[in-house]
N, C-alpha and C positions, 0 to 999 in steps of 0.2 A: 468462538471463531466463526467468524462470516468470510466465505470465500469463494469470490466471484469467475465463473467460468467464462461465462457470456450473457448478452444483452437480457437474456429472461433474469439471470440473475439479479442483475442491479435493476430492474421494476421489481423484484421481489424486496430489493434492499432501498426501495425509493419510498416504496409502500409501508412498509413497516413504518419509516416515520421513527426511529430509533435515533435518528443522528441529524443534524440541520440538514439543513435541504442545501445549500452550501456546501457542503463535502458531498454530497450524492453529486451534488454538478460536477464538482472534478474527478470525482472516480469514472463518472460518464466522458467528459472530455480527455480524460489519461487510457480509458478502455477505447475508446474511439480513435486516439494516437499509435495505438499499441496495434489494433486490428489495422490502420492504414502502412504500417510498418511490416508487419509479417503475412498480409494476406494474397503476396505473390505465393508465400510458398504453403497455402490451406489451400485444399481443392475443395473449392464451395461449392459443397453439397447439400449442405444443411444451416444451418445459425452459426457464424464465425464463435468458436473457442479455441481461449487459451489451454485450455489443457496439455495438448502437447509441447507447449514454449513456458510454460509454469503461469502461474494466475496471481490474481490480490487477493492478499488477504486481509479484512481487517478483526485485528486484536480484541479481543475485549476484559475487560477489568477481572472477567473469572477465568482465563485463559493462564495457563500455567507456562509460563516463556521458559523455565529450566529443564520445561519436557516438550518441546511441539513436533515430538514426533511425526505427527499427523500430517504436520507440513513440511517435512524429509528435514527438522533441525533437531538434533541432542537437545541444544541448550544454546539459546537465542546469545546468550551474552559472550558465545563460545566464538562464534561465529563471527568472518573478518565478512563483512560488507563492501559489496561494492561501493554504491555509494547510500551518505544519510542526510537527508535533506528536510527541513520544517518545513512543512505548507500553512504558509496564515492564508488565512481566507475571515469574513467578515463573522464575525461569533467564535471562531471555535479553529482551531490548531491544532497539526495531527505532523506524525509524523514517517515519513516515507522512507524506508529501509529497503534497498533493493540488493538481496543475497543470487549471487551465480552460485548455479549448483556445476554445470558444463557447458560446453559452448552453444548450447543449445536449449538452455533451462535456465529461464531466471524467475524468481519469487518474490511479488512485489508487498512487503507488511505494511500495515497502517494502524500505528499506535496513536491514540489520543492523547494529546498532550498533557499530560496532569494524573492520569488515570494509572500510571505505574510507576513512580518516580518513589512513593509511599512503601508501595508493595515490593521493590527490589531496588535496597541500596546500590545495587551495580549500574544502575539504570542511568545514573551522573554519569560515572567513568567513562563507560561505555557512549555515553555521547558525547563528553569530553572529546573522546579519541575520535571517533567516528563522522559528525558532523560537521559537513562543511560549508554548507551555505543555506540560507532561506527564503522560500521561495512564495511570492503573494501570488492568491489564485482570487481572481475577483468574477463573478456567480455569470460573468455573461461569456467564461472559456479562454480570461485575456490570464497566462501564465508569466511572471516575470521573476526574476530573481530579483531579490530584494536588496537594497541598499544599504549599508551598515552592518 
């Protein structure tokens, strides 16, 4: 589980070099959306975080989704989502789970496309139900929902 608070975060998650550099860009552009949305009500004092509005997380292939405690869920498949959305982007497809915990805390997930569908037969259903549209993110910030 990699999960991003703020800006030092994602150069720690650019750096590693774990994921295309293509998803690092949107996580940058979706945290850069996310900070010009709520930074009336952060008194910048320091480096804008999500911490208090809830942050991203992304998943990874050893992450136990029937237990993410860690990030205030029982059990990932339990859970009704706001919304669920594919991000294709150039290489690699991920996808975007955004749970409200209250009016005032949301927790954005970011599952790799392919990466759990193996590991938890629920993982269809569950986006069966849940998924509503797809969204192409192309590496210079341009977000569009996708056609089809």
């Amino acid at each position: 589980m990699i999960e991003i608070f703020c800006q030092t975060d994602l150069e720690k998650f650019k750096a590693s070099n774990s994921y295309p550099p293509a998803f690092a860009e949107f996580l940058q552009t979706r945290f850069l959306e996310l900070k010009q949305c709520m930074e009336k009500y952060f008194k910048e004092v320091s480096e804008f975080n999500l911490k208090e509005f809830g942050h991203m997380v992304v998943l990874e292939k050893s992450d136990n989704l029937r237990d993410l405690s860690e990030a205030g869920l029982n059990n990932f498949f339990n859970s009704v989502p706001e919304a669920v959305e594919e991000i294709v982007m150039p290489g690699f497809n991920v996808y975007q789970v955004s749970n409200i915990y209250n009016n005032d805390y949301m927790m954005i997930f970011y599952l790799p496309k392919g990466e759990f569908e193996a590991i938890y037969p629920e993982m269809q259903d569950y986006l069966k139900q849940w998924q509503h549209q797809k969204i192409q993110f192309k590496p210079n910030g341009n977000i569009k929902p996708c056609k089809g």
